[in-house]
C-alpha positions as CSV (number, residue, x, y, z in Angstrom):
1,X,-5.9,-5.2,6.1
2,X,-4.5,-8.3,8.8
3,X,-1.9,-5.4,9.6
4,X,-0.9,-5.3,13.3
5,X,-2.7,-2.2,14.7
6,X,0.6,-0.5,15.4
7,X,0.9,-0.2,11.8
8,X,-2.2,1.8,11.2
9,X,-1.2,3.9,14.3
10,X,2.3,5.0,13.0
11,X,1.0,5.8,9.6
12,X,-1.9,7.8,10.6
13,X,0.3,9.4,13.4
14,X,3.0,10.4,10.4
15,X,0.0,12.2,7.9
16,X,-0.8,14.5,10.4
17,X,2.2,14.8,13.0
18,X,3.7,18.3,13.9
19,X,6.5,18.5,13.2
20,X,6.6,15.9,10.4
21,X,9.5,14.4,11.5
22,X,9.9,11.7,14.3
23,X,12.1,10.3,16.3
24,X,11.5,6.6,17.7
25,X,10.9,7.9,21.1
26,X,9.0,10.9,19.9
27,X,6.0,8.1,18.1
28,X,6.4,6.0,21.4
29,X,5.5,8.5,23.3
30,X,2.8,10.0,21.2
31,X,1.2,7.0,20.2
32,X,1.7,4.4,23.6
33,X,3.4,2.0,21.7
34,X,6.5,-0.3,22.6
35,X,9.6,0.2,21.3
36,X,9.5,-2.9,19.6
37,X,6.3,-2.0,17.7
38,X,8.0,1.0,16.6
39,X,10.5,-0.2,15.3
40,X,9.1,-3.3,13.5
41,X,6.3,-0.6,12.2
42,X,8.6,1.6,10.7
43,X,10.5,-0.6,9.2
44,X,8.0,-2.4,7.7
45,X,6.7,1.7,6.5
46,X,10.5,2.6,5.1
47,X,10.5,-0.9,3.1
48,X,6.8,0.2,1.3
49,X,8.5,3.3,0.8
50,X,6.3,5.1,2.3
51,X,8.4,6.8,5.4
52,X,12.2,8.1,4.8
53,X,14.8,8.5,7.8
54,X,16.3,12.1,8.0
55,X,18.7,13.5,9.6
56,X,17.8,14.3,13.5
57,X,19.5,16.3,16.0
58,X,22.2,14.2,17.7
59,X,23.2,11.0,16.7
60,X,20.0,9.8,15.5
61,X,17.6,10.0,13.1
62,X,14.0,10.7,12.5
63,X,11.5,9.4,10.0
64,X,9.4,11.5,7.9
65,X,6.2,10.3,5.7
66,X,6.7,11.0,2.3
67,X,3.6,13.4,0.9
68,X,3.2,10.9,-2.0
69,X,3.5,7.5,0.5
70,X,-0.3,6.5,-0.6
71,X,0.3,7.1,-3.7
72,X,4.0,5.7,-4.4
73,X,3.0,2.1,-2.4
74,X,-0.2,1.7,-4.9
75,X,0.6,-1.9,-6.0
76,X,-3.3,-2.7,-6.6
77,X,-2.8,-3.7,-9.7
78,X,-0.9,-7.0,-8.3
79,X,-3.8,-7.6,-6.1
80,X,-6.1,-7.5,-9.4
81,X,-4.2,-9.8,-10.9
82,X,-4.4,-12.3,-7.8
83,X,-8.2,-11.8,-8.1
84,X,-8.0,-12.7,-11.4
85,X,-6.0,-15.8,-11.7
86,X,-8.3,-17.3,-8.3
87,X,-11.1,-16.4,-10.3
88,X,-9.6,-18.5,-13.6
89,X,-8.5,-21.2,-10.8
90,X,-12.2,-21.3,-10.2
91,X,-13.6,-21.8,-13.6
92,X,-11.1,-24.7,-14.7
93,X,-12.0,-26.4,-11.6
94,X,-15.3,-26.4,-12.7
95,X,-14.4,-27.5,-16.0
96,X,-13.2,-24.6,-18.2
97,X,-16.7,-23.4,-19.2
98,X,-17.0,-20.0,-19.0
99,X,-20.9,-19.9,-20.6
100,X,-22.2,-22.7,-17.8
101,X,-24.1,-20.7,-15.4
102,X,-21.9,-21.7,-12.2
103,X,-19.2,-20.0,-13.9
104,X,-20.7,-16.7,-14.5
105,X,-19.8,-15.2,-11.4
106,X,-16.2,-16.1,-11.6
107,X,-16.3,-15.0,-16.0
108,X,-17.6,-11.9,-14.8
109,X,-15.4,-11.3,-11.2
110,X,-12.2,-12.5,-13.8
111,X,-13.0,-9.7,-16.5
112,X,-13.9,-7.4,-14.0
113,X,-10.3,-7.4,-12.3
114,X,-8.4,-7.9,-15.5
115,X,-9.8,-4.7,-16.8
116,X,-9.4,-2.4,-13.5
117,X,-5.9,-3.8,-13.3
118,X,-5.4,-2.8,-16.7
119,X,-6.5,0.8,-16.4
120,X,-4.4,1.2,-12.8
121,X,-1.5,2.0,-13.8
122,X,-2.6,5.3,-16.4
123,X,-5.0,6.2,-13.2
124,X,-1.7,6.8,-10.8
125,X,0.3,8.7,-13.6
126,X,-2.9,11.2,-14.0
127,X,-3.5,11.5,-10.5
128,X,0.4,12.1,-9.9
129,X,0.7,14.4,-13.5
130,X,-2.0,16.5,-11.9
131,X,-0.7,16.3,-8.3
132,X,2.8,17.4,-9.3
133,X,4.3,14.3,-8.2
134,X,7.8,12.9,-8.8
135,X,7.0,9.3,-10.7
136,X,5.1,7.8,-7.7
137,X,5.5,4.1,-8.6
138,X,7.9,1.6,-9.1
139,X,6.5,-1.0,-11.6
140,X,2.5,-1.2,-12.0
């Protein structure tokens, strides 16, 4: 996903950690990362908004995944739309025909993403409606 591995490592360490919550020092020793990767990592998690600090004992804090992370950071529908402007992009540069045959791929590819970006947004209010989840996302 041309994330830095640290990312992955932090997320998948925070979906199945024991106890849930983490201190800084708690993922770097649990996962062999620096410091720096931590804290870059989960910084980079609680501005998705997929991890939340809480309350640790001391003076610190701890970060928690949020059961609905996956769910809440869904912004595929953005990507689809990316898709489908490139794929637009493409067929005016080959002159604007959708019906000539070298633009086919790119009608279809175009039409393709339009309508799966379309239907995205209903998809994560089901899945969250039948989940039980809190409005998981911020604007589809």
């Amino acid at each position: 996903m041309g994330l830095p591995a640290a990312f992955g490592k932090l997320m998948g360490w925070l979906l199945i950690c024991d106890p849930p919550q983490q201190t800084s020092a708690q993922l770097v020793q649990a996962l062999g990362l620096a410091k720096g990767s931590v804290s870059t990592g989960m910084r980079a998690l609680e501005q998705l908004g997929m991890v939340q600090r809480v309350p640790a004992s001391g003076r610190g804090h701890a970060y928690e995944m949020l059961p609905d992370a996956l769910v809440r950071t869904v912004d595929a529908r953005r990507l689809y739309l990316v898709i489908h402007a490139v794929m637009q992009k493409g067929i005016d540069v080959l002159g604007g025909d959708e019906s000539a045959p070298r633009a086919q791929r790119l009608r279809v590819t175009r039409d393709f993403y339009a309508f799966v970006a379309e239907r995205i947004p209903q998809l994560i209010d089901e899945f969250a409606q039948q989940e039980g989840l809190s409005q998981p996302r911020k604007d589809a």
